[in-house]
ZADOVO-804481 format. One record per residue (C-alpha): residue number from 1; residue in one letter; x, y, z. Coordinates in nm, 4 decimals, decimal comma, always signed. Each point is the difference from the previous one (the first is absolute). Example, Ala and Ser with C-alpha at 12.3 -4.5 7.8 and 13.67 -1.06 7.14 Angstrom:
// ZADOVO-804481
NODE   lumvo   dogu         px         py         pz
NODE       1      A    +1,2300    -0,4500    +0,7800
NODE       2      S    +0,1370    +0,3440    -0,0660
// end
This chain:
// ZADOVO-804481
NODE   lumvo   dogu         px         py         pz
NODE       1      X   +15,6951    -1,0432    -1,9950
NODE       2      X    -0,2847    +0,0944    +0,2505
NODE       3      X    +0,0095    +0,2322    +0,2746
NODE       4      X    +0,0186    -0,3052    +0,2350
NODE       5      X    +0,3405    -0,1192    -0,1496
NODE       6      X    +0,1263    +0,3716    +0,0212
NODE       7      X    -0,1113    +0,0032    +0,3868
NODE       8      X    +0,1605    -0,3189    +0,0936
NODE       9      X    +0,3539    +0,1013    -0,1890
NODE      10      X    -0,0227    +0,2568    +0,2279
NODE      11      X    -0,0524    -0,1397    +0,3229
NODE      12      X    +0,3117    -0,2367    -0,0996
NODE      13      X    +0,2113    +0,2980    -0,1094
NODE      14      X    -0,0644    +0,1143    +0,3233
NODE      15      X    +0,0856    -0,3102    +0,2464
NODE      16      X    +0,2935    -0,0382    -0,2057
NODE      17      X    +0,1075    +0,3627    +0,0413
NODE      18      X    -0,2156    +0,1099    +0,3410
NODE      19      X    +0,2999    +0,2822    +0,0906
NODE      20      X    +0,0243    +0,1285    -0,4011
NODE      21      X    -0,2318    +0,1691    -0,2067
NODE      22      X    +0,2410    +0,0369    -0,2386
NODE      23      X    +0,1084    -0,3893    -0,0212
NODE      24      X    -0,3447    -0,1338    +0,0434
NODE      25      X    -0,1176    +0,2403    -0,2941
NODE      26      X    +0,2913    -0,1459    -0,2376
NODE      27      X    -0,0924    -0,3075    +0,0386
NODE      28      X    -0,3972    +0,0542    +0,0039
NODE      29      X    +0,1110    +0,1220    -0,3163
NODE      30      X    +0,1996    -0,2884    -0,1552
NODE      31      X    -0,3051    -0,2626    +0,1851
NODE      32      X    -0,2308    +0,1786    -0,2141
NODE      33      X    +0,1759    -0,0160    -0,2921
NODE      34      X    +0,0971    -0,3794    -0,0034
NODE      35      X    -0,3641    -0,0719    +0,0940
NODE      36      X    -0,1115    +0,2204    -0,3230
NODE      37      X    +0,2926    -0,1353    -0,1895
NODE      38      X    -0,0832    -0,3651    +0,1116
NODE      39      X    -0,3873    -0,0289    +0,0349
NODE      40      X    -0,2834    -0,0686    -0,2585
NODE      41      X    +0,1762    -0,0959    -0,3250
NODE      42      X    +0,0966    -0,3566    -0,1457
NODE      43      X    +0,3045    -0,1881    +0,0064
NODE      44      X    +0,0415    +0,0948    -0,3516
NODE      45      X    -0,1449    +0,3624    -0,0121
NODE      46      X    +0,2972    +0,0461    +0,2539
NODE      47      X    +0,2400    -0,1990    -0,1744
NODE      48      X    -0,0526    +0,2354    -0,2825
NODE      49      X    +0,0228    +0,3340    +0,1618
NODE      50      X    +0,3038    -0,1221    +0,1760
NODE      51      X    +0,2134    -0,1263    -0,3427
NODE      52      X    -0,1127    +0,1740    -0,3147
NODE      53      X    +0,1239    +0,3132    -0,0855
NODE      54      X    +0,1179    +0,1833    -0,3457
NODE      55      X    +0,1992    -0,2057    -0,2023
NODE      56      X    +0,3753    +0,0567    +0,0140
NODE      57      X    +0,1611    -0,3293    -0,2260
NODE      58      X    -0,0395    -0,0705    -0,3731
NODE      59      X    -0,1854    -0,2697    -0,0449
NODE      60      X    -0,1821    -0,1668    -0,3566
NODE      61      X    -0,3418    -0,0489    -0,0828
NODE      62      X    -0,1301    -0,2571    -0,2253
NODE      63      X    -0,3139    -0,2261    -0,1103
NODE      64      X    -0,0398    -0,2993    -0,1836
NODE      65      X    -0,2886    -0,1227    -0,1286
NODE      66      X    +0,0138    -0,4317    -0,0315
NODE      67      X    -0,2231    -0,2365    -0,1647
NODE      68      X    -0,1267    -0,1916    +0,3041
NODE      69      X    -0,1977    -0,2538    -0,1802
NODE      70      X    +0,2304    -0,2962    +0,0075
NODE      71      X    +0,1005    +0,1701    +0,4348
NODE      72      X    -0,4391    -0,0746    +0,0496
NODE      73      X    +0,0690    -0,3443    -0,1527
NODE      74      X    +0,2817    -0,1121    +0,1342
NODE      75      X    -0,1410    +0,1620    +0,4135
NODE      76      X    -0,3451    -0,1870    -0,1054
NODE      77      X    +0,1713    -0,3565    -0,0535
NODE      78      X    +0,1967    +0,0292    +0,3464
NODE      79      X    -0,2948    +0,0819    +0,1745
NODE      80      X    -0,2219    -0,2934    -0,0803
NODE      81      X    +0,3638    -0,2282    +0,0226
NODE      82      X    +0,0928    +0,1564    +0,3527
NODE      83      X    -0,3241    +0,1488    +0,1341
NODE      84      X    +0,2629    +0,2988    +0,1114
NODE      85      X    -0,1165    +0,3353    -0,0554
NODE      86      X    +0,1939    +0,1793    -0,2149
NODE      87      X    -0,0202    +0,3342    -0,2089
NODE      88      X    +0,1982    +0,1833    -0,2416
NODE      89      X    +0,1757    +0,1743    +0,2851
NODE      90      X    +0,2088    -0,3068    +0,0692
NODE      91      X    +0,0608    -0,0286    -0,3239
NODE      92      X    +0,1210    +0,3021    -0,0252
NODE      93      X    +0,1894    -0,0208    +0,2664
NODE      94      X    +0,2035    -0,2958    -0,0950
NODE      95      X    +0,1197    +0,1510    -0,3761
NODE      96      X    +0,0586    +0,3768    +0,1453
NODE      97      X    +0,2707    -0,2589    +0,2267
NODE      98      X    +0,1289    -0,2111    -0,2244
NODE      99      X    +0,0608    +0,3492    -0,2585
NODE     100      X    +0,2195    +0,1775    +0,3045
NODE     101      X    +0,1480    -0,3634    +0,0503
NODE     102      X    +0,1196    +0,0585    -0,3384
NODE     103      X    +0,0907    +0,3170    +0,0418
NODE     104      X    +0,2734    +0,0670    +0,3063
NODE     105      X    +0,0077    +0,3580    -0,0065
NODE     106      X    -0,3886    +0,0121    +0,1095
NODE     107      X    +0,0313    -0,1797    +0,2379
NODE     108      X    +0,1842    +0,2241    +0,2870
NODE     109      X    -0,0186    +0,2961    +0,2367
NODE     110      X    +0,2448    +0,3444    -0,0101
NODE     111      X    +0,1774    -0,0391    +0,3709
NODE     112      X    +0,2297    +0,2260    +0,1170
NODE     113      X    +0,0269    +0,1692    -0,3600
NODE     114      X    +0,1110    -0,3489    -0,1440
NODE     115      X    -0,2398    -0,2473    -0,1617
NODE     116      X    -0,0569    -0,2925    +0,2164
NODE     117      X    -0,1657    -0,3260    -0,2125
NODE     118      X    -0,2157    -0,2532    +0,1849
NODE     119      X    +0,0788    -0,3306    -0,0409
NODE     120      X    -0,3427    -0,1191    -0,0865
NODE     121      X    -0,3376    +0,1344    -0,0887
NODE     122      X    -0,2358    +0,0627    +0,2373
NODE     123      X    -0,3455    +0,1619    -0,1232
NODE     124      X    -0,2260    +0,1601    +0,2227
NODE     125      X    -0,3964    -0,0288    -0,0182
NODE     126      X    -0,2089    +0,2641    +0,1408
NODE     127      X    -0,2898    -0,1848    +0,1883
NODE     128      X    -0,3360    +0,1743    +0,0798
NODE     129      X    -0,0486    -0,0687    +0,3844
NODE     130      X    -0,3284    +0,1752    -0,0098
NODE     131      X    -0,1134    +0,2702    -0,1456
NODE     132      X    +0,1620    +0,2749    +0,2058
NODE     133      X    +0,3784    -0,1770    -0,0092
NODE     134      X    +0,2644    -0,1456    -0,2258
NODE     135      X    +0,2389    -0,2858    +0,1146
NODE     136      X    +0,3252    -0,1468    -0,2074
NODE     137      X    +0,0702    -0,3770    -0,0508
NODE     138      X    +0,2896    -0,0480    -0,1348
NODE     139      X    +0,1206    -0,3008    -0,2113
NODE     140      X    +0,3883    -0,0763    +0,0722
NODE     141      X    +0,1825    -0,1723    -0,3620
NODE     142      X    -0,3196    +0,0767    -0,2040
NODE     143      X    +0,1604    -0,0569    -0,2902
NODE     144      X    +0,0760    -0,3934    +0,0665
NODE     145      X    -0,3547    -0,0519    +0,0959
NODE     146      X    -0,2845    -0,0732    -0,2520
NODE     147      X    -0,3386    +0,1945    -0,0085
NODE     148      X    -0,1903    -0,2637    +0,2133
NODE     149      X    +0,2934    -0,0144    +0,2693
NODE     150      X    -0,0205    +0,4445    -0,0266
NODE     151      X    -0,3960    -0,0390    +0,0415
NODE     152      X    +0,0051    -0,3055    +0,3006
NODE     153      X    +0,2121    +0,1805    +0,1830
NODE     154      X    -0,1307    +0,3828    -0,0481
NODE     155      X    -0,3592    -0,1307    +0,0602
NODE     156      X    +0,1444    -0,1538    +0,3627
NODE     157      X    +0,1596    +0,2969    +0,0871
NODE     158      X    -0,3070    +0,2550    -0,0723
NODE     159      X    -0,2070    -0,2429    +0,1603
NODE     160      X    +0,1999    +0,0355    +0,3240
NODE     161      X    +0,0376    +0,3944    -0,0368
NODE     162      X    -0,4166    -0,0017    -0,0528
NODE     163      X    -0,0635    -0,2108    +0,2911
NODE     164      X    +0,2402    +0,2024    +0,2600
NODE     165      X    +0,2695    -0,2943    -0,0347
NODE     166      X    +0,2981    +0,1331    -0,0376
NODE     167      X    +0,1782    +0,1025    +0,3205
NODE     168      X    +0,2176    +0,2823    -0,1803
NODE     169      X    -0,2693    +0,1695    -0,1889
NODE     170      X    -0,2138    +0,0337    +0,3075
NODE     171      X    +0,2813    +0,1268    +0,2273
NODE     172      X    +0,1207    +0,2685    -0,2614
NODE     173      X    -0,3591    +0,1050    -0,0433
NODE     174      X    -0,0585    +0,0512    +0,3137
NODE     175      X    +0,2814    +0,1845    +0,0088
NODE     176      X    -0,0483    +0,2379    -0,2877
NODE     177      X    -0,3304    +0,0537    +0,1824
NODE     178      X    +0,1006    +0,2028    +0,2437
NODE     179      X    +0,3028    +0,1345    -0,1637
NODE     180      X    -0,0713    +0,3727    -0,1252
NODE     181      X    +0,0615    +0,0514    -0,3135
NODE     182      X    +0,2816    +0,2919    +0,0427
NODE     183      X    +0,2317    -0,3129    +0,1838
NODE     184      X    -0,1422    -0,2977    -0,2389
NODE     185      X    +0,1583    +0,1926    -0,2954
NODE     186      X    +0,3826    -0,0440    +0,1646
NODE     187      X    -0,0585    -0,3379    +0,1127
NODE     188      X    -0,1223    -0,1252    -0,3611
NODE     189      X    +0,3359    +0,1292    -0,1542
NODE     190      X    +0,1848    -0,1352    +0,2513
NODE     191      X    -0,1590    -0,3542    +0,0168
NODE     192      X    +0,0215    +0,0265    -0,4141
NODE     193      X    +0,3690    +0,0663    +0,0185
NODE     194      X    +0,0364    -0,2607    +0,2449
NODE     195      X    -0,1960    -0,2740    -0,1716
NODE     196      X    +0,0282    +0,0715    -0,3027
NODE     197      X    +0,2720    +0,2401    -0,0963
NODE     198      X    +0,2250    -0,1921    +0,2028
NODE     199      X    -0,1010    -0,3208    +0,0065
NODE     200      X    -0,0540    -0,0718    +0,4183
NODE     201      X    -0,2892    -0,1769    +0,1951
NODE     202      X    -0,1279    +0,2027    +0,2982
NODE     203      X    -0,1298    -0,2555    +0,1906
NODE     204      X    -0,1635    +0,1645    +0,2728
NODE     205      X    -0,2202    +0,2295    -0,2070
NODE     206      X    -0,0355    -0,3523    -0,2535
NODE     207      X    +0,1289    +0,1730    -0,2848
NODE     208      X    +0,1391    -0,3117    -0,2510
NODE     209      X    +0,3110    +0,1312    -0,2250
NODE     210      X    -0,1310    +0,1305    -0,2951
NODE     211      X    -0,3452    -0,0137    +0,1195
NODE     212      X    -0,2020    +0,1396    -0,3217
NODE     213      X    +0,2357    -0,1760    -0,2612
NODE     214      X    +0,2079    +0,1068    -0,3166
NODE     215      X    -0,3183    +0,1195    -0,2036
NODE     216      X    -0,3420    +0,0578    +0,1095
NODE     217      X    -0,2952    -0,1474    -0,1734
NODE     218      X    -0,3928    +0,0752    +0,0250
NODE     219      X    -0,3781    -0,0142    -0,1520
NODE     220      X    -0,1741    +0,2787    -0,0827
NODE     221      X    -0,2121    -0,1534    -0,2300
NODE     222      X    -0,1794    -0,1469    +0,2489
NODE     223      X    -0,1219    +0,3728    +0,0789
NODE     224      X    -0,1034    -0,0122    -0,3725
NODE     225      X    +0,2575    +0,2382    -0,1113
NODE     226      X    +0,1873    -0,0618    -0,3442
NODE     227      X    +0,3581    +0,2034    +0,0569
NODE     228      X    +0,1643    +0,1539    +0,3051
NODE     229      X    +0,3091    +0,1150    +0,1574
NODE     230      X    +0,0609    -0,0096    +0,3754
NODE     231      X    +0,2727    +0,2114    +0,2033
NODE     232      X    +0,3308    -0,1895    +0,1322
NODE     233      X    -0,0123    -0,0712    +0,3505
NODE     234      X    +0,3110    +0,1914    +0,0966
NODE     235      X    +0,1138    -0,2055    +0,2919
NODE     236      X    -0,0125    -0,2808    -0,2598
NODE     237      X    +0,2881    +0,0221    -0,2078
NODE     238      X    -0,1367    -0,1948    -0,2201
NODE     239      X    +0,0638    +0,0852    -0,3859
NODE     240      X    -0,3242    -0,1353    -0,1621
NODE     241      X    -0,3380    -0,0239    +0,0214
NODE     242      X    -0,2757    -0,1140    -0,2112
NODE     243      X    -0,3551    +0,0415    -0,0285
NODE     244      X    -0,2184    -0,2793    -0,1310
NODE     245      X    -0,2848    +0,1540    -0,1880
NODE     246      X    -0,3856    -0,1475    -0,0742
NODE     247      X    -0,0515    -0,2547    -0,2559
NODE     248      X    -0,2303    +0,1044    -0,3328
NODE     249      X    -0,0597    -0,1155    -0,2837
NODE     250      X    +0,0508    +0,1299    -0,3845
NODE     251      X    +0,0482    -0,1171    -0,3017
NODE     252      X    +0,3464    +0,0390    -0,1489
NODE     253      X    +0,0917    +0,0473    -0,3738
NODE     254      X    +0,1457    -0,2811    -0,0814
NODE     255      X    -0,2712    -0,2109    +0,1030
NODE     256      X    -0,3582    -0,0095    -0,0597
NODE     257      X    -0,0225    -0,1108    +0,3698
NODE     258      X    -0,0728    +0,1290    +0,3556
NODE     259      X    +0,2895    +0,0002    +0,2065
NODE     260      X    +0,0858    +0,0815    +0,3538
NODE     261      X    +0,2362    +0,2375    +0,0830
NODE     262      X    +0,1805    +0,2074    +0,3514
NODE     263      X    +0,1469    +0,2554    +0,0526
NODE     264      X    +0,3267    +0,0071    +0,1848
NODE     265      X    +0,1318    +0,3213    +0,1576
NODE     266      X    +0,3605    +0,0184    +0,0836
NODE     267      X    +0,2197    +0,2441    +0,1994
NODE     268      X    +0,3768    -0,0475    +0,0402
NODE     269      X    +0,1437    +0,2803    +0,2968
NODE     270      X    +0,3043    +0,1442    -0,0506
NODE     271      X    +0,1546    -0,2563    +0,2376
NODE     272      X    +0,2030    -0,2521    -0,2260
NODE     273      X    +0,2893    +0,0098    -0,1896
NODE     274      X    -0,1584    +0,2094    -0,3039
NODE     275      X    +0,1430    -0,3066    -0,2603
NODE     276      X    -0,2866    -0,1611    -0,0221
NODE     277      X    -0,0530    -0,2091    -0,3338
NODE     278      X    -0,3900    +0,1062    -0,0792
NODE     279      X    -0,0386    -0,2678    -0,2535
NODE     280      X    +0,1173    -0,2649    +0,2049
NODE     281      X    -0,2583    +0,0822    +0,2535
NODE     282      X    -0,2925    +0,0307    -0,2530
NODE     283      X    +0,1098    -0,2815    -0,2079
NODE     284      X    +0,1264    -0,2793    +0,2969
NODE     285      X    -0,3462    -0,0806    +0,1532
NODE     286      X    -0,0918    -0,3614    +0,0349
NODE     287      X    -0,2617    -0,1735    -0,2444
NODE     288      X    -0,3450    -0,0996    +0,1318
NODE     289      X    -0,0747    -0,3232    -0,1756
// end
Protein backbone atom coordinates (compact mmCIF):
# COMPACT_ATOMS: atom_id res chain seq x y z
CA UNK A 1 0.00 0.00 0.00
CA UNK A 2 1.92 3.14 -1.32
CA UNK A 3 1.94 6.48 -0.01
CA UNK A 4 -0.38 7.46 -2.93
CA UNK A 5 -3.21 5.06 -1.74
CA UNK A 6 -2.67 6.41 1.91
CA UNK A 7 -3.06 10.14 0.46
CA UNK A 8 -6.13 9.53 -1.49
CA UNK A 9 -7.96 7.56 1.65
CA UNK A 10 -7.40 10.63 3.10
CA UNK A 11 -8.69 13.15 0.95
CA UNK A 12 -11.99 10.81 0.91
CA UNK A 13 -12.03 10.55 4.72
CA UNK A 14 -12.09 14.03 4.57
CA UNK A 15 -15.03 14.98 1.94
CA UNK A 16 -16.92 12.45 3.66
CA UNK A 17 -16.33 13.98 7.10
CA UNK A 18 -15.22 17.87 6.06
CA UNK A 19 -16.75 19.22 9.75
CA UNK A 20 -15.01 15.99 11.84
CA UNK A 21 -11.63 15.14 12.46
CA UNK A 22 -12.65 12.68 14.59
CA UNK A 23 -15.21 10.85 12.04
CA UNK A 24 -13.10 11.36 9.01
CA UNK A 25 -10.05 9.78 11.01
CA UNK A 26 -12.30 6.55 11.92
CA UNK A 27 -13.05 5.93 8.84
CA UNK A 28 -9.53 6.87 7.15
CA UNK A 29 -8.82 4.24 9.46
CA UNK A 30 -11.23 1.40 8.53
CA UNK A 31 -10.52 2.66 4.34
CA UNK A 32 -7.08 1.77 5.05
CA UNK A 33 -7.61 -1.26 6.52
CA UNK A 34 -10.09 -2.87 3.96
CA UNK A 35 -7.72 -1.64 1.22
CA UNK A 36 -4.72 -3.57 3.15
CA UNK A 37 -7.09 -6.32 4.04
CA UNK A 38 -8.42 -6.50 0.37
CA UNK A 39 -5.46 -5.61 -2.01
CA UNK A 40 -2.54 -7.72 -3.49
CA UNK A 41 -3.32 -11.35 -2.59
CA UNK A 42 -5.21 -14.17 -4.65
CA UNK A 43 -8.59 -15.35 -4.57
CA UNK A 44 -7.31 -18.28 -2.78
CA UNK A 45 -4.46 -16.79 -0.57
CA UNK A 46 -7.57 -14.83 0.81
CA UNK A 47 -9.85 -17.58 0.87
CA UNK A 48 -7.40 -19.19 3.15
CA UNK A 49 -6.65 -16.51 5.62
CA UNK A 50 -10.31 -15.90 5.85
CA UNK A 51 -11.47 -19.87 6.74
CA UNK A 52 -8.69 -21.89 8.27
CA UNK A 53 -8.02 -21.73 11.68
CA UNK A 54 -7.00 -24.41 14.59
CA UNK A 55 -8.88 -27.37 14.44
CA UNK A 56 -11.78 -27.69 16.87
CA UNK A 57 -13.81 -31.26 15.57
CA UNK A 58 -12.52 -34.85 15.63
CA UNK A 59 -12.04 -35.93 12.55
CA UNK A 60 -10.06 -39.48 11.03
CA UNK A 61 -7.17 -39.82 9.00
CA UNK A 62 -6.48 -42.60 6.72
CA UNK A 63 -4.51 -43.89 3.46
CA UNK A 64 -4.89 -46.60 1.22
CA UNK A 65 -2.62 -47.72 -1.02
CA UNK A 66 -4.55 -49.63 -4.39
CA UNK A 67 -3.20 -51.62 -7.13
CA UNK A 68 -4.04 -49.33 -10.06
CA UNK A 69 -2.93 -51.57 -12.77
CA UNK A 70 -6.18 -53.00 -13.97
CA UNK A 71 -7.74 -48.58 -13.04
CA UNK A 72 -4.61 -47.63 -16.11
CA UNK A 73 -6.19 -50.42 -18.19
CA UNK A 74 -9.48 -50.11 -17.91
CA UNK A 75 -9.00 -45.49 -18.29
CA UNK A 76 -6.63 -46.54 -21.41
CA UNK A 77 -9.45 -48.65 -23.28
CA UNK A 78 -12.13 -45.73 -22.78
CA UNK A 79 -9.92 -43.31 -24.08
CA UNK A 80 -9.12 -44.74 -27.47
CA UNK A 81 -13.23 -46.02 -27.44
CA UNK A 82 -14.50 -42.39 -26.48
CA UNK A 83 -11.61 -40.04 -27.30
CA UNK A 84 -12.83 -38.39 -23.72
CA UNK A 85 -10.18 -37.44 -21.48
CA UNK A 86 -10.25 -39.08 -18.50
CA UNK A 87 -7.88 -39.71 -15.41
CA UNK A 88 -7.88 -41.58 -12.31
CA UNK A 89 -9.52 -38.65 -10.60
CA UNK A 90 -12.86 -39.52 -12.14
CA UNK A 91 -12.38 -42.69 -11.31
CA UNK A 92 -11.95 -42.01 -8.15
CA UNK A 93 -14.52 -39.99 -7.91
CA UNK A 94 -17.20 -42.31 -9.02
CA UNK A 95 -16.23 -45.39 -6.29
CA UNK A 96 -15.53 -42.77 -3.24
CA UNK A 97 -19.70 -42.14 -4.42
CA UNK A 98 -20.94 -45.20 -4.95
CA UNK A 99 -19.00 -46.37 -1.19
CA UNK A 100 -21.06 -43.32 0.74
CA UNK A 101 -24.08 -44.47 -1.55
CA UNK A 102 -23.66 -47.55 0.34
CA UNK A 103 -23.13 -46.15 3.31
CA UNK A 104 -26.14 -43.59 4.62
CA UNK A 105 -24.58 -42.34 7.59
CA UNK A 106 -21.69 -40.61 5.36
CA UNK A 107 -23.56 -39.16 3.52
CA UNK A 108 -25.06 -36.04 5.68
CA UNK A 109 -24.39 -32.75 7.45
CA UNK A 110 -24.85 -32.00 11.58
CA UNK A 111 -27.75 -29.07 11.37
CA UNK A 112 -29.04 -27.57 14.17
CA UNK A 113 -27.28 -30.28 16.51
CA UNK A 114 -29.27 -33.08 14.59
CA UNK A 115 -27.84 -35.05 11.66
CA UNK A 116 -29.41 -34.06 8.48
CA UNK A 117 -28.77 -36.91 5.43
CA UNK A 118 -28.75 -35.78 1.79
CA UNK A 119 -30.74 -37.52 -0.38
CA UNK A 120 -28.14 -38.15 -2.99
CA UNK A 121 -24.44 -37.86 -3.49
CA UNK A 122 -23.02 -35.05 -4.78
CA UNK A 123 -19.02 -34.97 -5.03
CA UNK A 124 -17.20 -31.95 -5.44
CA UNK A 125 -13.98 -31.52 -7.74
CA UNK A 126 -11.56 -28.89 -7.03
CA UNK A 127 -10.63 -27.35 -10.51
CA UNK A 128 -7.34 -25.38 -11.07
CA UNK A 129 -8.56 -22.05 -12.76
CA UNK A 130 -5.03 -20.91 -13.06
CA UNK A 131 -2.38 -21.03 -11.14
CA UNK A 132 -3.20 -18.42 -8.50
CA UNK A 133 -7.09 -19.83 -7.90
CA UNK A 134 -9.15 -22.89 -7.16
CA UNK A 135 -12.80 -23.33 -8.48
CA UNK A 136 -15.44 -26.34 -7.46
CA UNK A 137 -17.53 -28.32 -10.04
CA UNK A 138 -19.68 -30.24 -8.58
CA UNK A 139 -21.30 -33.49 -9.91
CA UNK A 140 -25.10 -33.80 -8.62
CA UNK A 141 -26.14 -38.06 -8.22
CA UNK A 142 -22.46 -39.07 -8.84
CA UNK A 143 -23.05 -42.21 -7.79
CA UNK A 144 -25.66 -43.20 -10.74
CA UNK A 145 -23.29 -41.89 -13.27
CA UNK A 146 -20.40 -43.96 -14.81
CA UNK A 147 -16.70 -42.72 -15.01
CA UNK A 148 -17.03 -41.42 -18.66
CA UNK A 149 -20.44 -39.53 -17.83
CA UNK A 150 -18.20 -38.09 -14.26
CA UNK A 151 -15.24 -37.16 -16.78
CA UNK A 152 -17.67 -35.56 -19.93
CA UNK A 153 -19.24 -33.60 -17.74
CA UNK A 154 -16.29 -32.39 -15.22
CA UNK A 155 -14.11 -31.69 -18.33
CA UNK A 156 -17.22 -29.20 -19.64
CA UNK A 157 -17.52 -27.59 -16.57
CA UNK A 158 -13.59 -26.77 -15.97
CA UNK A 159 -13.51 -25.84 -19.42
CA UNK A 160 -16.11 -23.10 -18.80
CA UNK A 161 -14.53 -22.05 -15.30
CA UNK A 162 -10.92 -21.80 -17.42
CA UNK A 163 -12.33 -19.81 -20.14
CA UNK A 164 -14.30 -17.12 -17.80
CA UNK A 165 -17.72 -19.00 -18.68
CA UNK A 166 -19.46 -19.37 -15.92
CA UNK A 167 -21.57 -16.38 -14.86
CA UNK A 168 -21.50 -17.36 -10.99
CA UNK A 169 -17.87 -17.98 -10.62
CA UNK A 170 -17.00 -14.68 -12.19
CA UNK A 171 -19.53 -12.63 -10.17
CA UNK A 172 -18.44 -14.23 -6.74
CA UNK A 173 -14.85 -13.61 -7.71
CA UNK A 174 -15.21 -10.45 -8.32
CA UNK A 175 -16.75 -10.18 -5.33
CA UNK A 176 -14.30 -11.84 -3.00
CA UNK A 177 -11.95 -9.40 -4.74
CA UNK A 178 -12.71 -6.60 -3.11
CA UNK A 179 -14.05 -8.13 -0.02
CA UNK A 180 -11.37 -7.76 2.92
CA UNK A 181 -10.58 -10.54 4.38
CA UNK A 182 -11.75 -9.56 8.16
CA UNK A 183 -15.70 -9.46 6.43
CA UNK A 184 -15.03 -12.49 3.79
CA UNK A 185 -14.48 -14.75 6.88
CA UNK A 186 -18.40 -14.08 8.19
CA UNK A 187 -19.81 -14.20 4.87
CA UNK A 188 -18.12 -17.74 4.02
CA UNK A 189 -19.80 -19.26 7.21
CA UNK A 190 -22.79 -17.80 6.53
CA UNK A 191 -23.11 -18.68 2.76
CA UNK A 192 -21.76 -22.39 4.03
CA UNK A 193 -24.58 -22.63 6.50
CA UNK A 194 -26.88 -21.43 4.01
CA UNK A 195 -25.90 -23.66 1.12
CA UNK A 196 -24.78 -26.21 2.55
CA UNK A 197 -25.63 -26.67 6.17
CA UNK A 198 -29.04 -25.93 5.35
CA UNK A 199 -29.66 -26.88 2.18
CA UNK A 200 -30.96 -23.24 0.35
CA UNK A 201 -30.02 -21.61 -3.07
CA UNK A 202 -29.08 -17.91 -2.79
CA UNK A 203 -29.79 -16.89 -5.99
CA UNK A 204 -28.64 -13.51 -6.15
CA UNK A 205 -25.08 -14.16 -4.98
CA UNK A 206 -25.50 -17.71 -7.46
CA UNK A 207 -24.82 -19.89 -4.72
CA UNK A 208 -26.51 -23.58 -5.94
CA UNK A 209 -27.73 -25.70 -2.70
CA UNK A 210 -25.05 -27.67 -1.66
CA UNK A 211 -22.67 -26.03 -3.89
CA UNK A 212 -19.28 -28.09 -3.10
CA UNK A 213 -21.12 -31.54 -2.68
CA UNK A 214 -21.28 -34.39 0.02
CA UNK A 215 -17.42 -35.25 -0.24
CA UNK A 216 -14.71 -33.43 -1.84
CA UNK A 217 -12.33 -35.04 -4.22
CA UNK A 218 -8.83 -33.84 -5.77
CA UNK A 219 -5.25 -34.62 -7.55
CA UNK A 220 -2.28 -34.03 -6.02
CA UNK A 221 -0.43 -36.32 -7.88
CA UNK A 222 -0.45 -34.28 -10.60
CA UNK A 223 1.95 -31.97 -8.40
CA UNK A 224 4.02 -35.23 -8.20
CA UNK A 225 3.34 -35.81 -4.63
CA UNK A 226 2.69 -39.51 -3.35
CA UNK A 227 0.44 -38.87 0.09
CA UNK A 228 -1.27 -35.80 1.52
CA UNK A 229 -3.85 -34.49 3.75
CA UNK A 230 -5.68 -31.21 3.14
CA UNK A 231 -7.69 -29.05 5.86
CA UNK A 232 -11.72 -29.13 5.78
CA UNK A 233 -13.13 -26.17 4.33
CA UNK A 234 -15.18 -25.13 7.33
CA UNK A 235 -18.03 -23.43 5.60
CA UNK A 236 -18.30 -26.82 3.84
CA UNK A 237 -19.87 -29.14 6.03
CA UNK A 238 -18.86 -31.63 4.22
CA UNK A 239 -17.69 -34.94 6.13
CA UNK A 240 -15.06 -36.35 3.67
CA UNK A 241 -12.45 -35.65 1.62
CA UNK A 242 -9.95 -37.51 -0.30
CA UNK A 243 -6.73 -36.99 -1.79
CA UNK A 244 -5.73 -38.84 -4.93
CA UNK A 245 -2.04 -39.48 -4.77
CA UNK A 246 0.74 -40.03 -7.86
CA UNK A 247 0.90 -43.21 -9.63
CA UNK A 248 4.41 -45.46 -9.25
CA UNK A 249 5.35 -48.37 -9.86
CA UNK A 250 6.83 -51.48 -7.65
CA UNK A 251 6.93 -54.75 -7.66
CA UNK A 252 4.75 -56.57 -5.16
CA UNK A 253 5.48 -59.97 -3.43
CA UNK A 254 3.30 -62.01 -4.76
CA UNK A 255 4.25 -61.37 -8.16
CA UNK A 256 7.37 -61.32 -10.01
CA UNK A 257 5.80 -58.32 -11.88
CA UNK A 258 5.76 -54.47 -12.02
CA UNK A 259 2.67 -53.10 -10.95
CA UNK A 260 1.11 -49.72 -10.63
CA UNK A 261 -0.06 -48.50 -7.63
CA UNK A 262 -1.83 -44.84 -5.77
CA UNK A 263 -2.08 -43.68 -3.03
CA UNK A 264 -5.38 -42.54 -1.65
CA UNK A 265 -5.58 -40.14 1.31
CA UNK A 266 -8.76 -39.95 3.19
CA UNK A 267 -10.17 -37.61 5.90
CA UNK A 268 -13.63 -38.09 7.43
CA UNK A 269 -14.58 -34.59 9.80
CA UNK A 270 -16.28 -35.06 12.72
CA UNK A 271 -19.52 -34.11 10.92
CA UNK A 272 -21.55 -37.46 10.46
CA UNK A 273 -23.25 -39.66 12.52
CA UNK A 274 -19.97 -41.38 14.07
CA UNK A 275 -21.64 -45.14 12.93
CA UNK A 276 -19.91 -45.44 10.14
CA UNK A 277 -19.27 -49.16 8.91
CA UNK A 278 -15.30 -48.81 7.88
CA UNK A 279 -15.31 -52.04 6.07
CA UNK A 280 -18.16 -51.36 4.07
CA UNK A 281 -16.52 -48.29 2.78
CA UNK A 282 -13.10 -49.97 2.05
CA UNK A 283 -14.56 -53.10 0.81
CA UNK A 284 -17.86 -51.65 -1.46
CA UNK A 285 -15.88 -49.94 -4.32
CA UNK A 286 -16.86 -50.80 -7.83
CA UNK A 287 -14.63 -53.21 -10.08
CA UNK A 288 -12.67 -51.77 -13.03
CA UNK A 289 -12.90 -54.44 -15.66
Amino acid sequence: MGAATVALVLCVAYLVFPKSMFLAGACAILLLLWVYASSGMTLRQKIAIATWEPQSDSRLLARARCDATEAIAFIDELRRSTNEHITITHLVGSAVAIAMAQEPCLCGRIVWGRFKPWQSVDVGFLVNVSSTNLAFHTIRDAHSKSPLDIATELNEGSNMLRKGQDKDFNFLLKLASIVPTFILRPCLQAIGFLSCGVGLEIPFLGVKKCFMGNCIVTNVGSFGIDEAFAPFPPFSYVPVLVLVGALYCSIIFFSSNQRSHQKVCHSSGGRGSGETNGHHYSDNRPPVH
